[in-house]
N, C-alpha and C positions, 0 to 999 in steps of 0.2 A: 300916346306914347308913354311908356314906364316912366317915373322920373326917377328911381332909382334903377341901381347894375346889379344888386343881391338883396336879400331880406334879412341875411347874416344868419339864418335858419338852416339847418342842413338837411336838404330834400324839397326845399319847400321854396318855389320857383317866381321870381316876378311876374304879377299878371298884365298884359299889354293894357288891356282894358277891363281893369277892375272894375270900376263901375256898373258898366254895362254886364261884367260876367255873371257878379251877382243879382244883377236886377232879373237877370232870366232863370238866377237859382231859385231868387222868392217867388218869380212868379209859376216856378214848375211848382214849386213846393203850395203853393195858393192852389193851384191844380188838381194835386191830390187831397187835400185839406177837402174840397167842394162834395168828394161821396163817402165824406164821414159828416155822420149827422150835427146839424148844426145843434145841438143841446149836448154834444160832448163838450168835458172839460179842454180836452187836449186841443182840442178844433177852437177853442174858442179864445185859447191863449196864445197860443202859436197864429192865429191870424193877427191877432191883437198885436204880437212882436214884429210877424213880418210884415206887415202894414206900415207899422211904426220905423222899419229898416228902409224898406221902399221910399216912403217920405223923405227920411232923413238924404238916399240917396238922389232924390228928383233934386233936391232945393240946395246941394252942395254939388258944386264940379270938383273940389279942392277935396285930393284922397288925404291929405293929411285932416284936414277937418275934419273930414266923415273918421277918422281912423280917430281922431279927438272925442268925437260926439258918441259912439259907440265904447270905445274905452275896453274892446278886447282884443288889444293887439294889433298888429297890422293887418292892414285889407286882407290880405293874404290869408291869414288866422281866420279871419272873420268868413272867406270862401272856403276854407276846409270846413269850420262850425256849420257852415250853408248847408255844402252836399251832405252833412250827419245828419242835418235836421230834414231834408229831403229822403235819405235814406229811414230814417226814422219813420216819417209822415207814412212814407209806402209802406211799412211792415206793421203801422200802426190800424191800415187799412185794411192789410189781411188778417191784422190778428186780433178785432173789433171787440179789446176793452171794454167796452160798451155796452155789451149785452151781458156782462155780471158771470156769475157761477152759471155752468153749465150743467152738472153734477151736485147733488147734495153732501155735503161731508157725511162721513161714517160715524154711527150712532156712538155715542160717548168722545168724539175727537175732541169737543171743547167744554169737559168737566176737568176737575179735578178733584183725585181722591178725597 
């Protein structure tokens, strides 16, 4: 059960069950993470964080503590940062940083007169 009525945020709604919401954001987001290669950077920070989120949320029940431990805001802040960094993961998938230039730059693009 929420233990607050508002987040005093305009649009931005009390979660019944924060905890558990976002325990299923990091773990969609661990989900897509798994077919980006593990030698990426981005793969390898981002599980390092939501790992590190995960935990912090197993070993506290008390949403003000985790909202203390974390330090961005209320729960609530921290489930919108969730779905970006989800939304992120998935478009980080398709658009595989990873594999460098695909094209070589054009002859003279990095001289100068």
């Amino acid at each position: 059960m929420a233990s607050k009525l508002t987040t005093g945020l305009v649009g931005l709604k009390v979660m019944k069950k924060p905890r558990k919401e976002l325990i299923m954001i990091y773990n969609n987001i661990l989900g897509v993470l798994r077919d980006i290669p593990e030698t990426s950077a981005y793969r390898k920070y981002t599980e390092e964080h939501v790992n590190g989120r995960i935990n912090v949320l197993n070993n506290n029940k008390d949403v003000n503590k985790i909202e203390e431990i974390f330090n961005s805001g209320q729960i609530e802040e921290v489930a919108v940062q969730a779905k970006q960094e989800y939304w992120l993961a998935r478009n980080m998938r398709q658009w595989k940083p990873w594999e460098g230039n695909v094209t070589k730059p054009p002859a003279g693009q990095w001289t100068w007169p």
